[in-house]
HTML snippet that shows the backbone in 3Dmol.js (N, CA, C, O; Angstrom):
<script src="https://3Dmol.org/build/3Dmol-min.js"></script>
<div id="view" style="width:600px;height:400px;position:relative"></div>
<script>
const pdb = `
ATOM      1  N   UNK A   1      29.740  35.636  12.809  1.00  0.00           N
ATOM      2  CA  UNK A   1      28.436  36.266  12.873  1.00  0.00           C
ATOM      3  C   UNK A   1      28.334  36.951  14.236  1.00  0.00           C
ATOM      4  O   UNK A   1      28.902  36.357  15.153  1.00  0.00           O
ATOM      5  N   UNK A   2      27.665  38.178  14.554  1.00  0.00           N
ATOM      6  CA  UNK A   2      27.697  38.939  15.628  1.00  0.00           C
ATOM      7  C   UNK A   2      26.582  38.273  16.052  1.00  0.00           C
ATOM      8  O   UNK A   2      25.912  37.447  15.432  1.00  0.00           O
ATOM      9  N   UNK A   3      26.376  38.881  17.631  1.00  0.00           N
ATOM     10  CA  UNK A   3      25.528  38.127  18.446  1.00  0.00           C
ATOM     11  C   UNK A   3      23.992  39.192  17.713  1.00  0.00           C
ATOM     12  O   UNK A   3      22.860  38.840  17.381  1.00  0.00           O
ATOM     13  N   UNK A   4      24.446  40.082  17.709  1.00  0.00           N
ATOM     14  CA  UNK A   4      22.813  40.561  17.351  1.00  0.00           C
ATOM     15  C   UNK A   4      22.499  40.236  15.936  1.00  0.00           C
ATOM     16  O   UNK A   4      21.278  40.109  15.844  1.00  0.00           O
ATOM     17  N   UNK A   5      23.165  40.026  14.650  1.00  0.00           N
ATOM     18  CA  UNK A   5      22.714  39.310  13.938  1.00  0.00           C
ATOM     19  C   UNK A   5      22.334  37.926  14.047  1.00  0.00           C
ATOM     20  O   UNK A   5      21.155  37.588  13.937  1.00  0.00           O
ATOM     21  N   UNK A   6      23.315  37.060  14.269  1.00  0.00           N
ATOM     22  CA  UNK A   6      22.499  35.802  14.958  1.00  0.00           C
ATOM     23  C   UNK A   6      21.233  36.213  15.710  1.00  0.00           C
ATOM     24  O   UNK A   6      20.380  35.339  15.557  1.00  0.00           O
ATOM     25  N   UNK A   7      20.822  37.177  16.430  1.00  0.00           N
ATOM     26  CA  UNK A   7      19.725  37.159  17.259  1.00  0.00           C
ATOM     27  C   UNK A   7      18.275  37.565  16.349  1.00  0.00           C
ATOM     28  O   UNK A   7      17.165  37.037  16.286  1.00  0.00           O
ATOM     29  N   UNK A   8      18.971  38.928  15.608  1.00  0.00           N
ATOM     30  CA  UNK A   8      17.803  38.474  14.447  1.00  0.00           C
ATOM     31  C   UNK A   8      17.320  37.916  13.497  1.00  0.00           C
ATOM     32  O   UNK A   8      16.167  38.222  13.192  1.00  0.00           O
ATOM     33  N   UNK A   9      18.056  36.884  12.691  1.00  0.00           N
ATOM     34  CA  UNK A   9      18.006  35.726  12.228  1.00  0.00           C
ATOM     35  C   UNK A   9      17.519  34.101  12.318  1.00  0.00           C
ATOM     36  O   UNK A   9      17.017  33.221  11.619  1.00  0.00           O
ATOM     37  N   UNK A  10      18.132  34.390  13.949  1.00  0.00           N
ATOM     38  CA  UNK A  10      17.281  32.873  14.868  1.00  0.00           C
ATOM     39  C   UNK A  10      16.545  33.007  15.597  1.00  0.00           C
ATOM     40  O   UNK A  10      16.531  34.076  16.208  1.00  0.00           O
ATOM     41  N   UNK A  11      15.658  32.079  15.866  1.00  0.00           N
ATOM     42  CA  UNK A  11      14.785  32.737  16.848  1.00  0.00           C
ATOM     43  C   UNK A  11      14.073  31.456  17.732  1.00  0.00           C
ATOM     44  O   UNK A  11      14.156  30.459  17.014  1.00  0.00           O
ATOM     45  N   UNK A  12      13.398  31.113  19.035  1.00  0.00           N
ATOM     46  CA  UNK A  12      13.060  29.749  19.185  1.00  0.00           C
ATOM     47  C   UNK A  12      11.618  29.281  18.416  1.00  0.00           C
ATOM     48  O   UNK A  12      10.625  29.976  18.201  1.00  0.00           O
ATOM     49  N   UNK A  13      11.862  27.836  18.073  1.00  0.00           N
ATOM     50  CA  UNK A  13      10.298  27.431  17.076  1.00  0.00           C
ATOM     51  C   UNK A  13       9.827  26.659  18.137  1.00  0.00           C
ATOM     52  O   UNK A  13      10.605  25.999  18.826  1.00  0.00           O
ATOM     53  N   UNK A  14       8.725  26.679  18.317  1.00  0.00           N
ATOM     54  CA  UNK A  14       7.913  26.233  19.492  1.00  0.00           C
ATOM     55  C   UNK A  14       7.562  24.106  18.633  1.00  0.00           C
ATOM     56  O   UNK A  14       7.474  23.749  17.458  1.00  0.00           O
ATOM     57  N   UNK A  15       7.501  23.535  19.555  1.00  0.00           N
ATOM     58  CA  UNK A  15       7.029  22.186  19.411  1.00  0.00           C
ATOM     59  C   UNK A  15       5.689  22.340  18.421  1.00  0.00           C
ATOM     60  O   UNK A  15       4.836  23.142  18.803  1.00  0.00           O
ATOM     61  N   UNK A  16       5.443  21.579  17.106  1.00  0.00           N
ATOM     62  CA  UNK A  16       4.393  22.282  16.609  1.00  0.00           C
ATOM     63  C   UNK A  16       4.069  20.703  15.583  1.00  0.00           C
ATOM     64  O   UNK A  16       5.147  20.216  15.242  1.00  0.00           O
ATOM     65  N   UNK A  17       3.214  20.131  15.225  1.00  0.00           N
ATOM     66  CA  UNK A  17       2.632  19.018  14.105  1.00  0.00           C
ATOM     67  C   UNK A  17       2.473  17.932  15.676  1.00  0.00           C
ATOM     68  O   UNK A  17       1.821  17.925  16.720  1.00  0.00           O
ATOM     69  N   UNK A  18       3.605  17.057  14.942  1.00  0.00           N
ATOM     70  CA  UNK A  18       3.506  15.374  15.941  1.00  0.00           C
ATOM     71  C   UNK A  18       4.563  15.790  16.887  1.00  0.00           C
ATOM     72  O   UNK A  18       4.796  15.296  17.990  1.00  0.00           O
ATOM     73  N   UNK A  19       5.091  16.643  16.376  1.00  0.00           N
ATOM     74  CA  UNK A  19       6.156  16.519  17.704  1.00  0.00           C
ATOM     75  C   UNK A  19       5.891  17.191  18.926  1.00  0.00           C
ATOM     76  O   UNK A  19       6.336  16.932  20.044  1.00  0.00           O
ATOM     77  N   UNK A  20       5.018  18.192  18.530  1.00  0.00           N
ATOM     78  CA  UNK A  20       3.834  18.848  19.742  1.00  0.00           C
ATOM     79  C   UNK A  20       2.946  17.178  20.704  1.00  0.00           C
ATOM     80  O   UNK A  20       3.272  16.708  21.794  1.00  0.00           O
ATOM     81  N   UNK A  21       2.221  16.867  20.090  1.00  0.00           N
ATOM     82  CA  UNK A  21       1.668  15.755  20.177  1.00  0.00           C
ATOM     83  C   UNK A  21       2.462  14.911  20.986  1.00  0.00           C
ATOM     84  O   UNK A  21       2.042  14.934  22.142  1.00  0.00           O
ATOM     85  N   UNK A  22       3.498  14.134  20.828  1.00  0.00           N
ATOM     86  CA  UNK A  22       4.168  13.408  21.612  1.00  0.00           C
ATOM     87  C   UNK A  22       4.405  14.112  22.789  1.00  0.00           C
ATOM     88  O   UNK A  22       3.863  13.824  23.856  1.00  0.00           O
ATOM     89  N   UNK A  23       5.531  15.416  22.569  1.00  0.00           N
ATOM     90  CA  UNK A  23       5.953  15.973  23.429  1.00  0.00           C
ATOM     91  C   UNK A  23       4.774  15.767  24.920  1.00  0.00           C
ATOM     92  O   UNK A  23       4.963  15.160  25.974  1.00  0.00           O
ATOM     93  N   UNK A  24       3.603  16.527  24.450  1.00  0.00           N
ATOM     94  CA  UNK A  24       2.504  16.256  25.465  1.00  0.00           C
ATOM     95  C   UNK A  24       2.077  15.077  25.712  1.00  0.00           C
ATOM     96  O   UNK A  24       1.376  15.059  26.724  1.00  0.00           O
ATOM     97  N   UNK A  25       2.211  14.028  25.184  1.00  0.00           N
ATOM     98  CA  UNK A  25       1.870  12.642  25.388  1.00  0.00           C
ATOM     99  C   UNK A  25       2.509  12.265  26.690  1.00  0.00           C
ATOM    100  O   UNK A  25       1.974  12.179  27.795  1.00  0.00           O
ATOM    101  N   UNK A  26       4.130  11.996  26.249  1.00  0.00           N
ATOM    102  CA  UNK A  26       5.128  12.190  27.094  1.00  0.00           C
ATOM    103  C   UNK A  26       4.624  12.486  28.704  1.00  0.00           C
ATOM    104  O   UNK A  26       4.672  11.546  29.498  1.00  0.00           O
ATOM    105  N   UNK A  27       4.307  13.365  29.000  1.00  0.00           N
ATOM    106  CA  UNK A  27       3.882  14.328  29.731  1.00  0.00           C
ATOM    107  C   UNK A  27       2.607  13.176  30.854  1.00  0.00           C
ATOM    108  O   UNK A  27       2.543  12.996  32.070  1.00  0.00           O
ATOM    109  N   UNK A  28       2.011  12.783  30.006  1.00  0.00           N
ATOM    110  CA  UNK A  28       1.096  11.532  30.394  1.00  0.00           C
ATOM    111  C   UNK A  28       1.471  10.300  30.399  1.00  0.00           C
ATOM    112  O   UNK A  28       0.692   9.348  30.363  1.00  0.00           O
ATOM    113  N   UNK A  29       2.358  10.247  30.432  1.00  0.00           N
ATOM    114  CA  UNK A  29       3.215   8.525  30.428  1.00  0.00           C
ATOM    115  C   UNK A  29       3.800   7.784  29.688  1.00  0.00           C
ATOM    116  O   UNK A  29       4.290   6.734  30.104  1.00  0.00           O
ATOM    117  N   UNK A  30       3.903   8.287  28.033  1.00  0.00           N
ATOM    118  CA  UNK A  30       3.920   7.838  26.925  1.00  0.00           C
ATOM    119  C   UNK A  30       5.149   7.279  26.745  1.00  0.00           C
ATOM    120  O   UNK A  30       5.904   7.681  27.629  1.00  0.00           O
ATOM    121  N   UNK A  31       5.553   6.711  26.173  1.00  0.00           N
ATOM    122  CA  UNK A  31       7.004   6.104  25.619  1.00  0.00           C
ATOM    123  C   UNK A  31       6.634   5.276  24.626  1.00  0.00           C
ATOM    124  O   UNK A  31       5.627   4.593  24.440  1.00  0.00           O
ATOM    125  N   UNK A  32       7.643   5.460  24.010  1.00  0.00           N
ATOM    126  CA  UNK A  32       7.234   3.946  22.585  1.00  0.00           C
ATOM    127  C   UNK A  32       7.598   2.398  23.249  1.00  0.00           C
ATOM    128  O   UNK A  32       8.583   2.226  23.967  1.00  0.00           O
ATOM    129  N   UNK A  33       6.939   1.650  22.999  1.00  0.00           N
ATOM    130  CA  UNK A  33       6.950   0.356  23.083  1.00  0.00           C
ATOM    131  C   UNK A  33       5.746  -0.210  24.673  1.00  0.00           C
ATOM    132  O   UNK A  33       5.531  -1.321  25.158  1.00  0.00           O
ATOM    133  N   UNK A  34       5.265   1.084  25.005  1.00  0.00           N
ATOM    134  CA  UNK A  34       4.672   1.286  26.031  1.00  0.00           C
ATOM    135  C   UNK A  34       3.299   0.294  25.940  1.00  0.00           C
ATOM    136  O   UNK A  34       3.047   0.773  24.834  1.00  0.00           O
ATOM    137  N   UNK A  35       2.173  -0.690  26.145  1.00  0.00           N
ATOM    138  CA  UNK A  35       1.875  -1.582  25.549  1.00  0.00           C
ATOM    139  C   UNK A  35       0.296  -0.589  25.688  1.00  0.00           C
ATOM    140  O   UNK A  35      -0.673  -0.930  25.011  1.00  0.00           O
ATOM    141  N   UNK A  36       0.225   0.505  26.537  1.00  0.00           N
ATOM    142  CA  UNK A  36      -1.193   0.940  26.794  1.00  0.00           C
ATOM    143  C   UNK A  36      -1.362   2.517  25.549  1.00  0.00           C
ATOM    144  O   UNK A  36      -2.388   3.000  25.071  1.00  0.00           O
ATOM    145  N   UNK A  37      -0.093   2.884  25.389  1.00  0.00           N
ATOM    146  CA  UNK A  37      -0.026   3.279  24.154  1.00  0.00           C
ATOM    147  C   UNK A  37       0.207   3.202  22.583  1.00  0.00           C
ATOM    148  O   UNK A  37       0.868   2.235  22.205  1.00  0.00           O
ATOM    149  N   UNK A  38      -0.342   4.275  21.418  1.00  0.00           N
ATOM    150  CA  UNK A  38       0.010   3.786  20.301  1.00  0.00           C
ATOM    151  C   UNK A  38       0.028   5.055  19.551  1.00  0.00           C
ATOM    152  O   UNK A  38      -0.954   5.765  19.333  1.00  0.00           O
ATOM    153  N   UNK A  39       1.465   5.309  19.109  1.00  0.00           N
ATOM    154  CA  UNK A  39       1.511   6.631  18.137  1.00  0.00           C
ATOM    155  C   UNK A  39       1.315   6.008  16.598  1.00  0.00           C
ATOM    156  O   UNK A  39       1.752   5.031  15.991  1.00  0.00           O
ATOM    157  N   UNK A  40       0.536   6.968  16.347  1.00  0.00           N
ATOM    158  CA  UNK A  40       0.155   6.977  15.006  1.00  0.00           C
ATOM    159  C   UNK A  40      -0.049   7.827  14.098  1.00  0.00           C
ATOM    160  O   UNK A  40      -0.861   8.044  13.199  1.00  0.00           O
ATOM    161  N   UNK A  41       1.416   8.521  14.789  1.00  0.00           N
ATOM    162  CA  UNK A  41       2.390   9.693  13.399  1.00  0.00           C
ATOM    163  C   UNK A  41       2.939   8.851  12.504  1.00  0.00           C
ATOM    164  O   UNK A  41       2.895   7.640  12.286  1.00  0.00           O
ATOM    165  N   UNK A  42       3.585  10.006  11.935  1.00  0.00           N
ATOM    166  CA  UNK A  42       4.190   8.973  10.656  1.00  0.00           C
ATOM    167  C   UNK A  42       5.408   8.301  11.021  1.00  0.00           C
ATOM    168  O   UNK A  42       6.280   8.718  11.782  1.00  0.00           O
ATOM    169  N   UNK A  43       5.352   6.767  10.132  1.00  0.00           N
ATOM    170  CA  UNK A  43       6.157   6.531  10.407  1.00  0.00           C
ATOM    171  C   UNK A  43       5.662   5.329  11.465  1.00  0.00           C
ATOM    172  O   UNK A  43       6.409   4.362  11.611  1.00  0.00           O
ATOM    173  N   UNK A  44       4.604   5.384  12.084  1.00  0.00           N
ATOM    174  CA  UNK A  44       4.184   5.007  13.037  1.00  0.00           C
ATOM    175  C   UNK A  44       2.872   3.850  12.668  1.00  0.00           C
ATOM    176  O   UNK A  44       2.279   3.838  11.590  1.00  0.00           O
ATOM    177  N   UNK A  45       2.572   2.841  13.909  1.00  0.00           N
ATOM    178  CA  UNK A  45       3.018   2.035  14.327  1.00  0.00           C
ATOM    179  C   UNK A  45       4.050   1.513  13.407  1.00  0.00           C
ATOM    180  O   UNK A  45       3.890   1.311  12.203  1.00  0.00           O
ATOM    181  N   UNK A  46       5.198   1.301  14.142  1.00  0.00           N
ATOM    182  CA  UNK A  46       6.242   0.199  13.548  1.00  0.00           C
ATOM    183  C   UNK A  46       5.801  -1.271  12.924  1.00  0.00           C
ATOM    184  O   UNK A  46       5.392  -1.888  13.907  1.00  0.00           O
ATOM    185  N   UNK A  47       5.727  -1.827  12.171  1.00  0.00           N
ATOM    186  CA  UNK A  47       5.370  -3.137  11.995  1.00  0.00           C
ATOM    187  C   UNK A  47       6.844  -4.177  11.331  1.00  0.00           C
ATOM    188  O   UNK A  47       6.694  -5.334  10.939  1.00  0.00           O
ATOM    189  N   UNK A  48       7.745  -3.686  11.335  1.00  0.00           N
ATOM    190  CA  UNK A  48       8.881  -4.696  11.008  1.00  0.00           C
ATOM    191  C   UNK A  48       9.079  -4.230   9.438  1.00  0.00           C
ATOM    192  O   UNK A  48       9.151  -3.055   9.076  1.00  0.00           O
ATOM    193  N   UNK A  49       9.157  -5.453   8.528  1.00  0.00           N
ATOM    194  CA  UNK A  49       9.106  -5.626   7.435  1.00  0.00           C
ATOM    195  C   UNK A  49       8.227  -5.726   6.794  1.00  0.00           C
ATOM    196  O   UNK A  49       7.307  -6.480   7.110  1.00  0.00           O
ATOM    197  N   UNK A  50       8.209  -4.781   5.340  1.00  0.00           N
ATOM    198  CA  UNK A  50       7.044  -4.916   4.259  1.00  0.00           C
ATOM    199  C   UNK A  50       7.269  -5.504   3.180  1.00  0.00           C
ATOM    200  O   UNK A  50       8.174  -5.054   2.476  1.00  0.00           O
ATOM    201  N   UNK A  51       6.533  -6.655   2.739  1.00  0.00           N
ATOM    202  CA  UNK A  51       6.416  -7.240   1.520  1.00  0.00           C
ATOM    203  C   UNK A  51       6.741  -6.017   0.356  1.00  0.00           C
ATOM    204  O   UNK A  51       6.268  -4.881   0.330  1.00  0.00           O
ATOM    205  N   UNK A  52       7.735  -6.661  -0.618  1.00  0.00           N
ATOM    206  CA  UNK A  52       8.566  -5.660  -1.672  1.00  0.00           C
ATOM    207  C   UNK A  52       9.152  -4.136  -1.383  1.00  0.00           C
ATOM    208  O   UNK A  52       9.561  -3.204  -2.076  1.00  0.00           O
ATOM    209  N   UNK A  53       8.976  -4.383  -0.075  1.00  0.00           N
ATOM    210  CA  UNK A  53      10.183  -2.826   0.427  1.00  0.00           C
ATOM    211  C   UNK A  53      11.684  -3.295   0.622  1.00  0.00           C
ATOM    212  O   UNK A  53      12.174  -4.381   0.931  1.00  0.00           O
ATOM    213  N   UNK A  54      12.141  -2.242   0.369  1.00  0.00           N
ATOM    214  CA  UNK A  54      13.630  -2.361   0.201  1.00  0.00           C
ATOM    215  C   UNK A  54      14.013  -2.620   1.929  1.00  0.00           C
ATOM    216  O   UNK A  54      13.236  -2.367   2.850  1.00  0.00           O
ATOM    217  N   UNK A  55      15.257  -3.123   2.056  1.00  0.00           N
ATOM    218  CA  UNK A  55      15.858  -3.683   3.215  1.00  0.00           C
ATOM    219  C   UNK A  55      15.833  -2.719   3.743  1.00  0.00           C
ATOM    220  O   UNK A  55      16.111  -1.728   3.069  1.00  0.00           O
ATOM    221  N   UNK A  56      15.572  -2.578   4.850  1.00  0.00           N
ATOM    222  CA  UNK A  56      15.897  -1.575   5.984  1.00  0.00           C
ATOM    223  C   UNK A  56      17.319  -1.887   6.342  1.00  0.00           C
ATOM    224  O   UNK A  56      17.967  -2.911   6.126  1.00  0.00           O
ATOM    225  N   UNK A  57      17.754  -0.453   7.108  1.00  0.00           N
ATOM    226  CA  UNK A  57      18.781  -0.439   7.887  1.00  0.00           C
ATOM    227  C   UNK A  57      18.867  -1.221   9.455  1.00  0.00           C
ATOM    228  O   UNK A  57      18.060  -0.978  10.353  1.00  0.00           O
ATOM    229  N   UNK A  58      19.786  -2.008   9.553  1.00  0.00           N
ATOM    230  CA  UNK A  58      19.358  -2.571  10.939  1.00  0.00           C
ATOM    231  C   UNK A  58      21.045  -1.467  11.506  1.00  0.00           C
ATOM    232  O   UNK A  58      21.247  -1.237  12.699  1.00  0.00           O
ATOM    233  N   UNK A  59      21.528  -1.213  10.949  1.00  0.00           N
ATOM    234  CA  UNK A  59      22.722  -0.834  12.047  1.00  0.00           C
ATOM    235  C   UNK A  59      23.428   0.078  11.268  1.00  0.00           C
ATOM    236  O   UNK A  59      22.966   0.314  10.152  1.00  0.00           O
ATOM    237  N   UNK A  60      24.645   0.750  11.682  1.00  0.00           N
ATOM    238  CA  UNK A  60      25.247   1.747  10.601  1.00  0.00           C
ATOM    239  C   UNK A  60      26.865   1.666  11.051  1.00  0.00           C
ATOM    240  O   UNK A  60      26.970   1.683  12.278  1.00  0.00           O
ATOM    241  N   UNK A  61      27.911   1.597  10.476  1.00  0.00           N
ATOM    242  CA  UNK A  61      29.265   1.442  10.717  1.00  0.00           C
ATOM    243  C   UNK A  61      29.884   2.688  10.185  1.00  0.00           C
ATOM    244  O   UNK A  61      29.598   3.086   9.056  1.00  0.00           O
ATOM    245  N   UNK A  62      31.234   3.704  11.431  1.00  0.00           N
ATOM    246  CA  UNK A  62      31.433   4.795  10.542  1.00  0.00           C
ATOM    247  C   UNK A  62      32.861   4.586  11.339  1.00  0.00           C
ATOM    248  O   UNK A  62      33.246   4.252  12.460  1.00  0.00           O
ATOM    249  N   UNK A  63      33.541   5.085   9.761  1.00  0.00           N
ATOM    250  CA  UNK A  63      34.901   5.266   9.911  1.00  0.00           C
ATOM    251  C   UNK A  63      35.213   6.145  11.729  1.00  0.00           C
ATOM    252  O   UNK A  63      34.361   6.903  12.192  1.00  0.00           O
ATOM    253  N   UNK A  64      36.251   5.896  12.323  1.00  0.00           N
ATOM    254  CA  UNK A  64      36.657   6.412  13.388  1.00  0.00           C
ATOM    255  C   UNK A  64      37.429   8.274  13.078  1.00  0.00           C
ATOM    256  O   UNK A  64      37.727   9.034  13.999  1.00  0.00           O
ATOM    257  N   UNK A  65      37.519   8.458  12.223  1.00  0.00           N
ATOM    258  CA  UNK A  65      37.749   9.859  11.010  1.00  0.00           C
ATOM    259  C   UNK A  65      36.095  10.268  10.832  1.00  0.00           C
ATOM    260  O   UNK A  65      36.008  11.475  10.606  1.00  0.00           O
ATOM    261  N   UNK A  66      35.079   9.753  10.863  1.00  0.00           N
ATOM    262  CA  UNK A  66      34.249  10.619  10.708  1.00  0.00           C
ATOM    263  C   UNK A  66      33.481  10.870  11.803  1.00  0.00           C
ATOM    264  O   UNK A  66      32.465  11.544  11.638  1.00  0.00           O
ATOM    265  N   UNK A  67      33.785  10.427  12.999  1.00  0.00           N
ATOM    266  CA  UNK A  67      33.373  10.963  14.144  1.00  0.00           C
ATOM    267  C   UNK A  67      34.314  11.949  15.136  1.00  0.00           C
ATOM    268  O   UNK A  67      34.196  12.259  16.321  1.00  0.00           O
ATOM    269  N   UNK A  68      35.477  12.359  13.919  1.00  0.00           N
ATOM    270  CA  UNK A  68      35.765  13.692  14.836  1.00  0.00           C
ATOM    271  C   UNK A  68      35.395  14.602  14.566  1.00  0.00           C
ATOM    272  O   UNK A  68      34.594  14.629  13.631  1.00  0.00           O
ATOM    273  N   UNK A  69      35.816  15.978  15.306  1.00  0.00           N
ATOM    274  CA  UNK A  69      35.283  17.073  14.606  1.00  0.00           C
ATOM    275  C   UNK A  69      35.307  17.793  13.550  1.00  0.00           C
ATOM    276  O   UNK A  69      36.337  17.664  12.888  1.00  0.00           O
ATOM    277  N   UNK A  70      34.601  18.450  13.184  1.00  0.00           N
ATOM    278  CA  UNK A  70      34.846  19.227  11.883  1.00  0.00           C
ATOM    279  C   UNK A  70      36.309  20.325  12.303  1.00  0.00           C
ATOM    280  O   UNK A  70      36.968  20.538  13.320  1.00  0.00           O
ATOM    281  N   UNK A  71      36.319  20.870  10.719  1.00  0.00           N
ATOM    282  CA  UNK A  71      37.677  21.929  11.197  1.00  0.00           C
ATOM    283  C   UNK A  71      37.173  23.109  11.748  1.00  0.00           C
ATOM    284  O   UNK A  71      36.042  23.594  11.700  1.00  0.00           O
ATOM    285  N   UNK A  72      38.222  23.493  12.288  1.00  0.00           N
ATOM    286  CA  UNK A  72      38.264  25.179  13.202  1.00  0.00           C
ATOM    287  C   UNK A  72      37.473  25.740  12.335  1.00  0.00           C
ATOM    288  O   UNK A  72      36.262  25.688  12.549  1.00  0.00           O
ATOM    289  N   UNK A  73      37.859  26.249  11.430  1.00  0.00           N
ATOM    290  CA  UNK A  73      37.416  27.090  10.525  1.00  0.00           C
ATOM    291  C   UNK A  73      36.213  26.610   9.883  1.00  0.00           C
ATOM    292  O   UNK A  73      35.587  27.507   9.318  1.00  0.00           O
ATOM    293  N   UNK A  74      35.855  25.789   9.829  1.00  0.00           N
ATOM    294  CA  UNK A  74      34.380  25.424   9.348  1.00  0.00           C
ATOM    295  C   UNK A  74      34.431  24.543   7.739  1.00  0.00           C
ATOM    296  O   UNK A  74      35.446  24.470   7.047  1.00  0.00           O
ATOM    297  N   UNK A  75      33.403  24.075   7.468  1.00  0.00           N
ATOM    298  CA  UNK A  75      33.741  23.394   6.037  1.00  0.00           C
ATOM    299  C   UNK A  75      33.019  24.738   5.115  1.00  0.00           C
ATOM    300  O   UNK A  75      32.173  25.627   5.214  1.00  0.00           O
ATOM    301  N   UNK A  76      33.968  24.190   4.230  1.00  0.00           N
ATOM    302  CA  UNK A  76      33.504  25.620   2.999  1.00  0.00           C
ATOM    303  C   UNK A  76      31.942  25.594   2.181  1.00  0.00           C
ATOM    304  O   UNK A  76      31.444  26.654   1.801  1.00  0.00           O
ATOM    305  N   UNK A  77      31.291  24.349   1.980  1.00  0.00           N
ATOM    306  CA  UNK A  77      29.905  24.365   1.766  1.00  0.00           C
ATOM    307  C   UNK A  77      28.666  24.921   2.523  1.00  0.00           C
ATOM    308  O   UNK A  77      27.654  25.421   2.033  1.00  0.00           O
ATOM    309  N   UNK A  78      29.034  24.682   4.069  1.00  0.00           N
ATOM    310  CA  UNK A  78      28.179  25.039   4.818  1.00  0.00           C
ATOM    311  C   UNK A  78      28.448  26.641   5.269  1.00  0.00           C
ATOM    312  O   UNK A  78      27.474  27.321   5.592  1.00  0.00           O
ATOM    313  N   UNK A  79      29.748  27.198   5.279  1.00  0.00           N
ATOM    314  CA  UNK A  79      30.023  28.504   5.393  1.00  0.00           C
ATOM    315  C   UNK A  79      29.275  29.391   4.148  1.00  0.00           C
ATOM    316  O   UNK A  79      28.721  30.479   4.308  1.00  0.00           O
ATOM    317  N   UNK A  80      29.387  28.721   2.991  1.00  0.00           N
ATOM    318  CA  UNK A  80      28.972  29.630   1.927  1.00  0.00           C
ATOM    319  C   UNK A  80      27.312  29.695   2.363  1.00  0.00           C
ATOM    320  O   UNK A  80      26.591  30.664   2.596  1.00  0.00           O
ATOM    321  N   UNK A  81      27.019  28.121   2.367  1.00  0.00           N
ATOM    322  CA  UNK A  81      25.299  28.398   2.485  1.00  0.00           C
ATOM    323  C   UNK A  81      25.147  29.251   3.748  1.00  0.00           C
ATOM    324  O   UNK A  81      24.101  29.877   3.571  1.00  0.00           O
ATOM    325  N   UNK A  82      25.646  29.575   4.884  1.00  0.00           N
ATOM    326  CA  UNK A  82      25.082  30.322   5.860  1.00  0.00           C
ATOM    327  C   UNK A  82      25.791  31.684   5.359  1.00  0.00           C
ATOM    328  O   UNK A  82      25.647  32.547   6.225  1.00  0.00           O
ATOM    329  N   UNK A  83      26.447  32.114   4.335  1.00  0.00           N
ATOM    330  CA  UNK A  83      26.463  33.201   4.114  1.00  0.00           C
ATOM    331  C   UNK A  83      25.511  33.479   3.047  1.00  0.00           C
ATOM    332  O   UNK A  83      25.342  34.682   2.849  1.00  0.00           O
ATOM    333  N   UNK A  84      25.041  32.919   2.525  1.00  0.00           N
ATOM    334  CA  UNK A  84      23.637  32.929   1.408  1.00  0.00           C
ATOM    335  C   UNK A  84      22.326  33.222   2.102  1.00  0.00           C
ATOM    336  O   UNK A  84      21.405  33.954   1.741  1.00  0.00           O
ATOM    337  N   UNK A  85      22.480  32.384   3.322  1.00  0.00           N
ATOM    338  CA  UNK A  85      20.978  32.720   4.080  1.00  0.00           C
ATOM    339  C   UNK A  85      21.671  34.244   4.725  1.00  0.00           C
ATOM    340  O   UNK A  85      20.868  35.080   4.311  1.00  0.00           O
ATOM    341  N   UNK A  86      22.568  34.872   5.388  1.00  0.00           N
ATOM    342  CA  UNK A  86      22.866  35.763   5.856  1.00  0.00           C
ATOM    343  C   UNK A  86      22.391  36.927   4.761  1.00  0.00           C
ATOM    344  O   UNK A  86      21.451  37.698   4.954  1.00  0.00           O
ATOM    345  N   UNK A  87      22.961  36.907   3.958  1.00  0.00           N
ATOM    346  CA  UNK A  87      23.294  38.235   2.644  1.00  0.00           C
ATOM    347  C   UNK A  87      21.632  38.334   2.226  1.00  0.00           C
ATOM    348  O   UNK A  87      21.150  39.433   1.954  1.00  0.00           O
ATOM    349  N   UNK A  88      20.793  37.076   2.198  1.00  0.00           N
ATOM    350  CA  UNK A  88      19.466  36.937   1.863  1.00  0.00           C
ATOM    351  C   UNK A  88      18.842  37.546   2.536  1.00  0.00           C
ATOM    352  O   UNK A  88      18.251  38.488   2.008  1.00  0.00           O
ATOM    353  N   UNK A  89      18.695  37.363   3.743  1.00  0.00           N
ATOM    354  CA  UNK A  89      18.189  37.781   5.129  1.00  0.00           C
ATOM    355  C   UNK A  89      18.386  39.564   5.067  1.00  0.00           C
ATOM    356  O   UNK A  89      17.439  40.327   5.259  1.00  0.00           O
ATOM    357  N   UNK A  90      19.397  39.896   4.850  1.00  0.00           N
ATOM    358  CA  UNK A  90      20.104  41.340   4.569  1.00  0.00           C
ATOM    359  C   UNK A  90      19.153  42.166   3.316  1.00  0.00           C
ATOM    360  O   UNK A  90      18.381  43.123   3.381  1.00  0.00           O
ATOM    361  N   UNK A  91      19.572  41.386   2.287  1.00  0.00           N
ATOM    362  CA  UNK A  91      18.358  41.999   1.521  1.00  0.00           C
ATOM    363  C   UNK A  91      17.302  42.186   1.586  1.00  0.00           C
ATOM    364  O   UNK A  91      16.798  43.118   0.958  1.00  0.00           O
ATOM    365  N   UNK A  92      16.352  41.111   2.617  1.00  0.00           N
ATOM    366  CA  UNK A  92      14.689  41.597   3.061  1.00  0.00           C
ATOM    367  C   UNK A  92      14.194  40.616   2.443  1.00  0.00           C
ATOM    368  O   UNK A  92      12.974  40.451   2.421  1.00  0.00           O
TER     369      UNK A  92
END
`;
const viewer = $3Dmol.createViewer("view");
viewer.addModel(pdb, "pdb");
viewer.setStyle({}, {cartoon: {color: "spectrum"}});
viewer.zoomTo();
viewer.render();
</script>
């Protein structure tokens, strides 16, 4: 992809919903687990475990093969889809 197509295609998205929100929280002292604060985005307050919810994830194990890199050339699913958004983009 050329740099000026990439340039009109991408563009920066400004901090915008909860993640605006934190971001500025942040800003005022915020951190999670912080005891004088309490986010209450989604997802939010944490409370552990819920009666008849499925197990949460406590941890995740990954083959030492899937933390290298992808190939030079790219994987062929994600090449096609960014040539789908490209050719799309092209058409208007």
């Amino acid at each position: 992809m050329t740099s000026s197509l990439a340039s009109s295609l991408l563009r920066p998205v400004p901090y915008m919903g909860v993640i605006h929100v934190v971001h500025e929280a942040v800003k005022l002292g915020f951190r999670n687990g912080h005891p004088d604060w309490c986010n209450l985005g989604q997802g939010q307050p944490e409370i552990g475990p819920m009666a008849g919810a499925p197990e949460r994830l406590a941890s995740l194990q990954f083959d030492v093969a899937d933390c290298a890199y992808g190939p030079v050339g790219g994987i062929r699913m994600g090449l096609e889809r960014l040539g789908d958004m490209v050719n799309s983009a092209r058409r208007g």
